[in-house]
Structures are given as structure tokens and as C-alpha cells.
C-alpha positions as CSV (number, residue, x, y, z in Angstrom):
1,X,0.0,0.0,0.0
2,X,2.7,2.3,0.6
3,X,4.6,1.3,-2.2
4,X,8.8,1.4,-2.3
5,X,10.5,3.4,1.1
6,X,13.7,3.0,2.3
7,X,13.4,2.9,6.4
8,X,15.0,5.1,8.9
9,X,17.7,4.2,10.4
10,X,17.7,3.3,14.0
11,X,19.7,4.7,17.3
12,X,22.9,6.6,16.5
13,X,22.5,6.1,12.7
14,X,19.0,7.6,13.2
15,X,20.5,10.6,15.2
16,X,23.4,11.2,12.7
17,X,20.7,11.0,9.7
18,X,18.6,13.4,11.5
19,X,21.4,15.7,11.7
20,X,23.1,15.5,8.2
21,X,19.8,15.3,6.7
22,X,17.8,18.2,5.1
23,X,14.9,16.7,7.2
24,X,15.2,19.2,10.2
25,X,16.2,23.0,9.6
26,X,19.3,24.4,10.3
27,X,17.6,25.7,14.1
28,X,16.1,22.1,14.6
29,X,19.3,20.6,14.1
30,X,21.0,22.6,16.1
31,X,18.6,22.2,19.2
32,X,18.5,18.7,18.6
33,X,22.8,18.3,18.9
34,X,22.5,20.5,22.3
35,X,19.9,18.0,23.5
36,X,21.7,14.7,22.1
37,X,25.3,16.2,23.5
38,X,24.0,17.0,27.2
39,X,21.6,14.1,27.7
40,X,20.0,15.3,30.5
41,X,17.0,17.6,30.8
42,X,17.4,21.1,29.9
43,X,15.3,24.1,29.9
44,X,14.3,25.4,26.5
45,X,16.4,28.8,27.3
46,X,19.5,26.8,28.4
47,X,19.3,24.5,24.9
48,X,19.3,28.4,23.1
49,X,21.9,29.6,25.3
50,X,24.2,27.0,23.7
51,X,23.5,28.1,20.3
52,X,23.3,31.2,17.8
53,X,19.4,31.1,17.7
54,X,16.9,33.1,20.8
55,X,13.2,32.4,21.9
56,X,11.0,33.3,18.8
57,X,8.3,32.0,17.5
58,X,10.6,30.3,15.2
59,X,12.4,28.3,18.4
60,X,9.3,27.5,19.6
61,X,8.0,26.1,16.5
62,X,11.2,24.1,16.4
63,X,10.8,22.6,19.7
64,X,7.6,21.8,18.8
65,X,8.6,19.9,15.9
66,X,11.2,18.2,17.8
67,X,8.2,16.9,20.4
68,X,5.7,16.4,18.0
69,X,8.1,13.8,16.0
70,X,9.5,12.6,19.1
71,X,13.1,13.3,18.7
72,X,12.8,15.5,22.5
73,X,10.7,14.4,24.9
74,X,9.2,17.1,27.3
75,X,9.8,16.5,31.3
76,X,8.4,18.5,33.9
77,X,8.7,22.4,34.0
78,X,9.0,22.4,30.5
79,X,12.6,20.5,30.4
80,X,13.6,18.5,27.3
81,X,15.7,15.7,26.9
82,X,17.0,13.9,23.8
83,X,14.8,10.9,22.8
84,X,16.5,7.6,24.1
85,X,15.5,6.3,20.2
86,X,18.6,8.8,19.1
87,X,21.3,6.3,21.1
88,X,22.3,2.6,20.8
């Protein structure tokens, strides 16, 4: 039904794909490496703080992304981590 695909990888092939890929924005991507290099729960304005980018609206459509797809995964007080999917 879905015809020919090639799958996504999986674990650290999945994170490295996400991140050499043109799936995720420059911004996305660069959210996503602060979250995958700390692994540990950060605030939204800490994960900024470690790059070029500031709260918008276009960092918080990029966090939402990021949730929405699963890559982050929200914790309490608005904390992200990086999805445990991205390792192994």
C-alpha cells in the first residue's frame, strides 16, 4: 500500500541521519545536537543559550517539531531531553 520506502535508520544512525539530513532546519538541528550532547534535561532557554538562535516563535515552532516527531521528549517544568530512540 505504501509502495517502495527506504526505512529510517535506527539509534545513532537515526541521530546522525537526523542531523546530516535536510529533514530538520538548520535551528532544529541545532537544538537537537545541544539535547543529544547534554543528555540530560534542559530548559528550552539553556538548549538556546548553547547556540546562535533566541526564543521566537521560530524556536518554539522548532521545539515543537522536535516533540511532535519525538526526537525530544518534554519532562516537567518544560525541560527536554533527547529521545533515548537517538542512542544505541
Amino acid at each position: 500500500m505504501l509502495g517502495d520506502y527506504d526505512p529510517l535508520p535506527t539509534g545513532d544512525k537515526l541521530r546522525q541521519w537526523l542531523l546530516t539530513s535536510d529533514k530538520l532546519s538548520p535551528m532544529e538541528k541545532s537544538i537537537l545536537s545541544v539535547l543529544c550532547d547534554s543528555r540530560e534535561t534542559m530548559s528550552k532557554g539553556d538548549v538556546l543559550s548553547r547556540t546562535p538562535y533566541t526564543q521566537s516563535g521560530s524556536s518554539a515552532a522548532a521545539f515543537r517539531k522536535l516533540t511532535t516527531l519525538g526526537y525530544a521528549v518534554k519532562h516537567g517544568g518544560g525541560r527536554l531531553v533527547a529521545a533515548d530512540e537517538l542512542f544505541g
